[in-house]
C-alpha positions as semicolon CSV with decimal commas, in nm:
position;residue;x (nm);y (nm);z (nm)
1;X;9,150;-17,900;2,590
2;X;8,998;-17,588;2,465
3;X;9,198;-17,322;2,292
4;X;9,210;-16,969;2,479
5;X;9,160;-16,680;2,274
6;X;9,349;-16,383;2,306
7;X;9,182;-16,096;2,471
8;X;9,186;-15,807;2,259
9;X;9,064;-15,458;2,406
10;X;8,962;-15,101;2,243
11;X;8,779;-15,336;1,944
12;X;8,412;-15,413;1,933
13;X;8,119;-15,323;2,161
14;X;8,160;-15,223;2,515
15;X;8,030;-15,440;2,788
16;X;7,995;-15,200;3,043
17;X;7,716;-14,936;2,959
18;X;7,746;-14,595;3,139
19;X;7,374;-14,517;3,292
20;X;7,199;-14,226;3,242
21;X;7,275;-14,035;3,586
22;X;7,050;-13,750;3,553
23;X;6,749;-13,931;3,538
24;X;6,804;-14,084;3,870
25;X;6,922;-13,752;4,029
26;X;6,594;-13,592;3,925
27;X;6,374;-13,900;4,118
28;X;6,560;-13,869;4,446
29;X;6,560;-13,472;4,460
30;X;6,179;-13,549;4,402
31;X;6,176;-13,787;4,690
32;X;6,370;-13,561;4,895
33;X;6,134;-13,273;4,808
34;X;5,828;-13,481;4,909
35;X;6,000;-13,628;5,212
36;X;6,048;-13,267;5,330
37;X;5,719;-13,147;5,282
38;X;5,580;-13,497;5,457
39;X;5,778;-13,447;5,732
40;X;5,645;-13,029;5,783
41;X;5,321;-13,108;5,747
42;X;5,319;-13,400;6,040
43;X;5,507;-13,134;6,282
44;X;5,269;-12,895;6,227
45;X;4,966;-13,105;6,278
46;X;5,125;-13,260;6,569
47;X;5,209;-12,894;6,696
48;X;4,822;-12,809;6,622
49;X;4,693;-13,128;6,809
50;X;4,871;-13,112;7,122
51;X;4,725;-12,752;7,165
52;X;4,365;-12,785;7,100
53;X;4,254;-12,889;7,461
54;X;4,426;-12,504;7,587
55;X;4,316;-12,312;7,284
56;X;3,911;-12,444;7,322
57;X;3,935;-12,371;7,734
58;X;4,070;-12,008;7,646
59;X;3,850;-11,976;7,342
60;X;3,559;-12,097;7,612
61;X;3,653;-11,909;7,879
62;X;3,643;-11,593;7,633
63;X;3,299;-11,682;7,514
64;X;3,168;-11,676;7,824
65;X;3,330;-11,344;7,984
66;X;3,158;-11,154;7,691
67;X;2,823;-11,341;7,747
68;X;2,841;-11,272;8,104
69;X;3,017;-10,951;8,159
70;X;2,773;-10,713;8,012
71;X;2,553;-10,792;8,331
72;X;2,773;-10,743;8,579
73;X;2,866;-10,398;8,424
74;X;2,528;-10,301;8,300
75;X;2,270;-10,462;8,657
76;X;2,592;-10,496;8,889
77;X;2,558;-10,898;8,910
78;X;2,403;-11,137;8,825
């Protein structure tokens, strides 16, 4: 059978290597960042979208109270 060596520690190179932290902490704040600003910019186009069938009636309806309204001030109708 084979020998067994004695295991010897605090001699020799380390097998575990710490990782360089930082590095990764920077790339998910980034992701995090760009996650938020993803996320703001689909509310407010959502927000925009479901109030563009009210805002062009209004808008319309605006439009054509100052086409209209001079003549019924100015000749009394129409």
């Amino acid at each position: 059978m084979a020998e067994e060596k004695e295991v010897v520690y605090g001699q020799g190179y380390p097998t575990v290597v710490m990782t360089q932290e930082g590095y990764f902490d920077d790339i998910v704040e980034d992701i995090k960042y760009k996650g938020q600003l993803l996320a703001r910019e689909t509310k407010m186009s959502s927000g925009v979208l479901s109030t563009v069938s009210m805002g062009f009636f209004t808008g319309f309806i605006i439009a054509l109270l100052m086409m209209i309204g001079p003549f019924f001030i100015l000749q009394g109708g129409l």
